[in-house]
C-alpha positions, 0 to 999 in steps of 0.5 A, spaced: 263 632 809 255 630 809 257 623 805 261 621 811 257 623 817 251 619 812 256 613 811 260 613 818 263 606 816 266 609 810 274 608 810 277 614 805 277 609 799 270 608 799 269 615 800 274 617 794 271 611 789 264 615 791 266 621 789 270 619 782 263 616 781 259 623 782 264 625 777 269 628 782 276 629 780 280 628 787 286 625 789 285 619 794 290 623 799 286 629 798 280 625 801 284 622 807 288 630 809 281 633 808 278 627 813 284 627 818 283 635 818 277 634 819 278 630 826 276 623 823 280 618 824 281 612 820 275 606 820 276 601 825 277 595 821 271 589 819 273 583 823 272 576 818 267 572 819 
């Protein structure tokens, strides 16, 4: 929960990719239930430039 309050524009991929970076073994859906348990919905999407 600390990565995602420090990185709010962080959508639960990025967070997922992160994590396995850190060497944490975690499904991608895992991410996501323990965001959307947490009440935080999903990243708004970046408009195109």
């Amino acid at each position: 929960m600390r990565m995602v309050r420090e990185n709010p524009s962080w959508g639960y991929r990025r967070m997922y990719g992160e994590l396995l970076v850190s060497g944490v073994t975690v499904a991608a859906s895992m991410v996501w239930e323990i965001l959307k348990d947490a009440g935080i919905g999903p990243v708004p999407e970046l408009s195109a430039l």
